[in-house]
N, C-alpha and C positions, 0 to 999 in steps of 0.2 A: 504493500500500500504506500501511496506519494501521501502524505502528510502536506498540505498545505498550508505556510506561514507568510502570515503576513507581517511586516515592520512597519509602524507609523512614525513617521520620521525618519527622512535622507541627511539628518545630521551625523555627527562623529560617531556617536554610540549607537543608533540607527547601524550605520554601515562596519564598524565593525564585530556588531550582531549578527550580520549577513556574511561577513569574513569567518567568523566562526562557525556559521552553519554549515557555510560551502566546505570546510575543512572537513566536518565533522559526517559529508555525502548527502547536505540537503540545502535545497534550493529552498528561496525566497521571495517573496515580493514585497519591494519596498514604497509604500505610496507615502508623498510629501504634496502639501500646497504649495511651496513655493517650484519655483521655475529650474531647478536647479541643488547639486548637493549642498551639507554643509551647515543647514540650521540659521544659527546664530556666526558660524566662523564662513564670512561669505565677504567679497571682491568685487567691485566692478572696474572693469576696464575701458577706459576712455582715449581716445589721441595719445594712444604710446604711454598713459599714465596709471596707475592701477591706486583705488581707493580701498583700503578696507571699510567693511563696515564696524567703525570703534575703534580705540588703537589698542591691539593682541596681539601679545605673543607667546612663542612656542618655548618654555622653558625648559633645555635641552635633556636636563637630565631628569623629566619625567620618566618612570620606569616604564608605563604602559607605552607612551611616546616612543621610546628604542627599540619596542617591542613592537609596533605595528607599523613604522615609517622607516622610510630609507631616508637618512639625512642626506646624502651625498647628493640625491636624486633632486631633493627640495630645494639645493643651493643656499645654506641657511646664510643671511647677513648678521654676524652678530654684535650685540653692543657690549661695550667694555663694562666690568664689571662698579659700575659704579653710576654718578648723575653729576649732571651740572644745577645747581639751582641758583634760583636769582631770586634776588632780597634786595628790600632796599634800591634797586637801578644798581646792586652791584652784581657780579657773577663769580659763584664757587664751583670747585670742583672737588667732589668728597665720594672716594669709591674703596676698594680693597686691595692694596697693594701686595698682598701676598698673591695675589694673582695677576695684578699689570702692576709692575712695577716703578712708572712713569706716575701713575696718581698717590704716589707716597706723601712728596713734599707739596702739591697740591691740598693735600687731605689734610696734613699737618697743620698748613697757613690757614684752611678756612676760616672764618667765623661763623661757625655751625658748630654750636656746642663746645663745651672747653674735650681737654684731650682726654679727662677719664672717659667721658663720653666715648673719647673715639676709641680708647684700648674696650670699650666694655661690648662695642659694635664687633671690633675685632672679636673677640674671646663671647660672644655669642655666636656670632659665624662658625668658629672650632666647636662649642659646644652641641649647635646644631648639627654641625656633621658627621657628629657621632652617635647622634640620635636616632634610632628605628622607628617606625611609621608607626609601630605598638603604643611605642612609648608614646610619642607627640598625642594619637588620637583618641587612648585610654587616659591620655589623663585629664585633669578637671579641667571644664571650661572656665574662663573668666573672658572679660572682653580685653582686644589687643593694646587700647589706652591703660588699665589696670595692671595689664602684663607689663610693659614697658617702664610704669613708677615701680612695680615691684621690681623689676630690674634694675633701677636705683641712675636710670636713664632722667634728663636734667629734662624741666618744662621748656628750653631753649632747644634744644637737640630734639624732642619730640617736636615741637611746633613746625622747626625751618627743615627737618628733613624726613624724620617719619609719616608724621600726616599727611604732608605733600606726594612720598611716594606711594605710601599703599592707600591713600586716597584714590589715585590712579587704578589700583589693583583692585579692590572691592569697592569702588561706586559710591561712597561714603566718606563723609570730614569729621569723626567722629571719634571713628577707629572704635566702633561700638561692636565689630566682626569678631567671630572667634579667637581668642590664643592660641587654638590646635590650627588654626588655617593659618593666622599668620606663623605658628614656630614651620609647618611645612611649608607655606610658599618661602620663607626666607632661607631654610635648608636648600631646596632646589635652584637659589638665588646664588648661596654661599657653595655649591657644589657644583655648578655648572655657570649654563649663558641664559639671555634672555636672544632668540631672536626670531625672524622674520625671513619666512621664504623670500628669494628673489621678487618670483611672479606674485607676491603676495599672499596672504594667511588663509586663499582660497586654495593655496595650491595643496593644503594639507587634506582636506577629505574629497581634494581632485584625485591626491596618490592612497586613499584608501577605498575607493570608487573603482576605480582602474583596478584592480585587485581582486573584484571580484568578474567571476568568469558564466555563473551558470541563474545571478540573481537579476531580475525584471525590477526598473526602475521606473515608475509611474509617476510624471509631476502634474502640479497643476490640478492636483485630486484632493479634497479636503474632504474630511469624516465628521460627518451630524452628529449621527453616537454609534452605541455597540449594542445589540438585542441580541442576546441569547452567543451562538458563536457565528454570527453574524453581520458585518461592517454595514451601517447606511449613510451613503457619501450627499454631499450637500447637493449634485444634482439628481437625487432621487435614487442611484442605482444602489443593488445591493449587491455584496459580495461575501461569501461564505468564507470560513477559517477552520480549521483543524487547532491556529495555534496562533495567539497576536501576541505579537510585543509593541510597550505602548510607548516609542522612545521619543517621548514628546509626550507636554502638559497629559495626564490624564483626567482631570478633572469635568473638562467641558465634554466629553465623552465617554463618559460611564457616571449614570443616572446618580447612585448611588455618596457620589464625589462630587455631586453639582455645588454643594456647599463648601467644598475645601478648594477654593480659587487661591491661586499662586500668588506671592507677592515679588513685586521683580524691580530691581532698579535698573534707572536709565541713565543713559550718559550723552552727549550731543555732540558731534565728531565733527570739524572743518577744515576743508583744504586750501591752502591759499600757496599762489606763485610768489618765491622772493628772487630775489636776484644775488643775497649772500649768503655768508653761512654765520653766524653769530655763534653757534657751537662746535669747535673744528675737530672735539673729537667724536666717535660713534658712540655717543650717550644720551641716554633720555634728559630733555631738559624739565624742570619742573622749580614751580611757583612758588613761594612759600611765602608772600605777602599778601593777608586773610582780604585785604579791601579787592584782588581782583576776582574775576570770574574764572580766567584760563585757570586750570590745573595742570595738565603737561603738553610737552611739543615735543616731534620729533619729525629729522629730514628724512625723507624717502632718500636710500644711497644714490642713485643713481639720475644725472642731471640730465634736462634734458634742454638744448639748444642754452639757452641764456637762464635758463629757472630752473632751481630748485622746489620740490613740490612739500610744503612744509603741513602737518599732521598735529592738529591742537581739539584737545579733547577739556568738554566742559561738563562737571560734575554740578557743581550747586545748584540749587532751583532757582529761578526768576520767573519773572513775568512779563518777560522783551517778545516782542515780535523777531520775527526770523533775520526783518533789515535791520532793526536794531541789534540786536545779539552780536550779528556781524560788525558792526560798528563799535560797538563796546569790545569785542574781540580784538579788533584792529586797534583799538586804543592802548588795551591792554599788553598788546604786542608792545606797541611802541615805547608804551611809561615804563614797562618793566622788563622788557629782556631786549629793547633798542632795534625792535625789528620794524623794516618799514616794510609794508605790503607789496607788493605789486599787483596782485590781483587776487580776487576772490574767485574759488571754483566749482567746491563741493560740499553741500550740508547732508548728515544723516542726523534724525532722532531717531536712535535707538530703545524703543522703548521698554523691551524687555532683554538688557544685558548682561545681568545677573540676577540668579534667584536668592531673595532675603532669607539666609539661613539664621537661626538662631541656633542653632546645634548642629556640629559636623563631623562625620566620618571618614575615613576614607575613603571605602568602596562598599558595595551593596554584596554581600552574600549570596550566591545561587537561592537557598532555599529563601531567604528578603526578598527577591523579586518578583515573586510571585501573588497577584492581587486577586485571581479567582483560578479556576481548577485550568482554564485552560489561556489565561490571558496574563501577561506578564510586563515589567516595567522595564525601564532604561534613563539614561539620561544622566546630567551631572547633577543636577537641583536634585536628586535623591542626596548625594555625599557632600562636594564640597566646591561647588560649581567652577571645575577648571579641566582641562583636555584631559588630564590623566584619568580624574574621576568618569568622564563622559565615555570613557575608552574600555576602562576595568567594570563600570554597570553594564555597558553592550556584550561586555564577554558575558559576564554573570546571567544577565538576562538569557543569553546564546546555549550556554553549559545549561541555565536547569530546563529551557524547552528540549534539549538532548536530552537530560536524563531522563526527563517525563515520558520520550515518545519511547527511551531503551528498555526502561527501569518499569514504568508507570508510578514512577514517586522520584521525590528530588532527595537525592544523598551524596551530595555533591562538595568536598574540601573546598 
């Protein structure tokens, strides 16, 4: 008997649910509303220019990451282990010399924090990299502002460098996000890169797409709800299942979940042409003066005729119109990082680009996955909303619809 599965969602965990199946000698079908793989990690390409949607990156030494991508294939660009920030109309550069050792006596001059601060970033860096994923996700949560005073980290060192960057990272000026998320995004931080395909962050679930050989990819298809083992799509048709995985919201389609609606932050992405480069090394730039709007910038490598294609991503709320926004952006450029425009290009509002965790895991368990006898879950908003987690829930989801059709029960490590 062919078992007939279907995946909702052509994002990351979507597709490498479908990588797993096809390993495992079963085909799939994968339907998505949008046009296209990828989810939320998606690209558009313009006049030789490629925009992501958001600014993401791939930080290299995700374990599930090395485990499902060919770095070599992707061309990754990566940024030096560190930031430039700007304060005040001036510019610092504060990164980890044990790894570039060019940003030492930069790090040292800053005024970001006095130096215990900076020995304590260090010797949190070694600490976390001897940390196991056990360790980090079993233990207690507190939020990442709490964690950093108990770390005996200065109000001046939090303000001008932490808030600024994992603001960037979790969507939030709070830093109200897990301990367990930030001690592992800063592990992966302090043990690898951050960076960015060439062809941009589309080109990551382009090469886990490609990969599969025997699975049917259906876009442009959206799902009403789920009856019985049964899919009925928004323009009326129905489709029958043996086995769904829901790798994507399951709320709005299954009856039962209509009340546990997601909560998601947004972030508002712009692209603008300059004509310099005001950060000359490859590092994220980012803001740390609370009166602007921008939170970070960063150049796309690669120039093209006379411009550069610069990348500023806006976190706080407002209530500006879209020409305004761009205006106060442009201002903002100017007062505080001395960039002058040359032209305006591309807006995205991204409006669900992380999901609000208040508690997080690592990865979802084979036998977790499972929502009813024959329909089953995926996605990062289960763990800890980041490609690894999106990667290790589409396995998870993958292994217990195996086990179910092997076994007829999940007993799965």
């Amino acid at each position: 008997m062919k078992e007939k599965i279907i995946i909702i969602g052509a994002g990351v965990s979507g597709l490498v649910a479908a990588i797993n199946l096809e390993k495992a000698g079963f085909n799939s079908v994968i339907l998505d509303q949008s046009d296209r793989v990828g989810g939320r990690v998606k690209t558009d390409y313009r006049e030789g220019y490629q925009f992501d949607h958001g600014f993401q990156v791939l930080l290299t030494q995700y374990p599930a990451a090395k485990k499902y991508l060919n770095y070599n294939l992707l061309d990754l660009v990566e940024f030096d282990p560190g930031s430039c920030i700007f304060y005040h109309q001036k510019k610092y550069y504060i990164g980890d010399p044990s790894r570039k050792l060019s940003l030492l006596f930069p790090t040292l001059l800053a005024k970001i924090g006095n130096v215990a601060d900076k020995l304590k970033i260090l010797k949190l860096s070694k600490a976390l990299k001897k940390k196991s994923f056990d360790d980090i996700f079993l233990a207690p949560e507190t939020t990442t502002l709490v964690y950093l005073k108990e770390k005996g980290f200065s109000d001046e060192v939090i303000k001008k460098f932490f808030k600024p960057f994992f603001t960037g990272i979790f969507l939030e000026s709070e830093l109200t996000t897990s301990s367990r998320k930030f001690e592992f995004v800063y592990k992966m931080f302090a043990e690898g890169s951050a960076a960015i395909p060439k062809k941009g962050i589309q080109a990551i679930p382009n090469q886990l797409a490609a990969q599969l050989k025997n699975t049917e990819l259906e876009f442009n298809t959206s799902v009403e709800h789920i009856k019985a083992n049964e899919l009925v799509l928004t323009n009326g048709k129905t489709l029958a299942f043996d086995y769904c995985i829901i790798a994507a919201e399951a709320w709005p389609i299954i009856a039962n979940l209509k009340n546990q609606e997601s909560a998601w932050k947004s972030v508002e992405n712009l692209y603008f042409k300059v004509k310099e480069k005001v950060i000359k090394k490859p590092l994220i730039g980012l803001i740390a003066d609370e009166a602007a709007l921008v939170n970070n910038i960063h150049y796309q490598p690669i120039k093209k005729s006379d411009n550069y294609l610069l990348s500023v991503s806006v976190i706080k709320q407002h209530n500006l119109s879209k020409d305004e926004l761009i205006n106060r952006v442009e201002e903002d450029l100017a007062i505080y990082c001395d960039i002058k425009v040359d032209s305006f290009v591309k807006y995205f509002k991204i409006k669900k680009a992380l999901p609000v965790m208040h508690t997080v895991n690592y990865m979802m368990p084979p036998s977790e996955t499972q929502l009813k006898d024959r329909i089953f879950l995926a996605g990062d908003q289960l763990s800890n909303g980041s490609l690894n987690a999106a990667m290790l829930n589409g396995e998870s989801a993958a292994r217990a619809v195996i086990a179910k059709i092997k076994n007829g029960f999940i007993n799965v490590n």
